[in-house]
N, C-alpha and C positions, 0 to 999 in steps of 0.2 A: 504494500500500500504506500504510495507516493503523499506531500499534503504539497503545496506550490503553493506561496503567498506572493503574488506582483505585485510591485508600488504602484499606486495610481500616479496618472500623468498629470492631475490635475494641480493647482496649486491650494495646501492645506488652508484651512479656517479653524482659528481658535475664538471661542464663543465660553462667556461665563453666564452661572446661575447666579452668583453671590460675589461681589467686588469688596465683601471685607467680611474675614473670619475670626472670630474670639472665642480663647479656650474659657469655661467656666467658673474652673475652680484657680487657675495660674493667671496672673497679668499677661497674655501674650497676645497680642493681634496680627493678623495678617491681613494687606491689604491687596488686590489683582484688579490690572486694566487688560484687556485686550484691544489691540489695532494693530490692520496690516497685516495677518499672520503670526504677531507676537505676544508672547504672555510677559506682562510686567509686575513684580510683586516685591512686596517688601514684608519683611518677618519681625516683627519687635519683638524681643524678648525681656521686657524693662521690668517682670516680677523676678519673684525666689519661691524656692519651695518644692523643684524641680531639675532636673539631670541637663537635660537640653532638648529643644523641641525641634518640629520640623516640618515642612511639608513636600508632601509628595503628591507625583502627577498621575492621574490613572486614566489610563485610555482605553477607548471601546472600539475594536476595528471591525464594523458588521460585515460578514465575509457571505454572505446570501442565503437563499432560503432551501430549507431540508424539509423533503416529506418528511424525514422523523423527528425532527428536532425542532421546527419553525427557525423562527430565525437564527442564524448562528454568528457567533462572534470571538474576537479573540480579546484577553484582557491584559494591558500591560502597564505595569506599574512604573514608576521611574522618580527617585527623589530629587528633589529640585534642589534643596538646601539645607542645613539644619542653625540654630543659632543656642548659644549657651547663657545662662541666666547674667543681664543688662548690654547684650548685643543687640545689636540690628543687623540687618543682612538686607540688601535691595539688587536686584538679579532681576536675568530679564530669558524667558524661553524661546527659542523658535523649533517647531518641527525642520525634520529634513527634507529639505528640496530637492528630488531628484537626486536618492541617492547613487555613489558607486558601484553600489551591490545592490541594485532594485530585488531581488531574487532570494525568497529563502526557499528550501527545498529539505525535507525530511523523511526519512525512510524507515519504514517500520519491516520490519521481519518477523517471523516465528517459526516454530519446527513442530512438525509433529510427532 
């Protein structure tokens, strides 16, 4: 059994739900703009009480529809930053454009 993942030719869109996140119980904010294709964010970490915080990016890449499954998808994680207690951190994301390796390919076996 083969899986082929090919990069889209298109050029990526970054879209958010929420432009500023706050932990509950720690002083820490995060703030995110998207424009252009880019993710902008910033991580305050101006409490105590805590190791180091961080956030991370999780992507949905919907790969089409299966009689048995309905829609499918692949899910990939990827940490953006971390900040340690009175840091700040401001960083900025872009997906890849047309990468060099557009191509992954995996191969499964068994024996009987």
């Amino acid at each position: 059994m083969w899986l082929m993942v090919l990069a889209s030719g298109g050029v990526p869109s970054v879209s958010l739900s929420k432009p500023v996140l706050a932990a509950e119980k720690v002083s820490v904010q995060a703030s995110l703009s998207a424009d252009e294709g880019c993710l902008r964010y910033s991580l305050n970490a101006y409490g105590s009480g805590f190791r180091k915080v961080g956030l991370e990016l999780v992507r949905q890449v919907y790969t089409g529809l299966s009689m048995s499954h309905g829609v499918e998808r692949v899910t990939a994680r990827e940490k953006l930053c971390e900040a340690w207690p009175g840091e700040a951190v401001q960083l900025e994301w872009q997906p890849v454009r047309n990468p060099s390796n557009p191509l992954l390919a995996a191969k499964a076996t068994y024996e009987d």
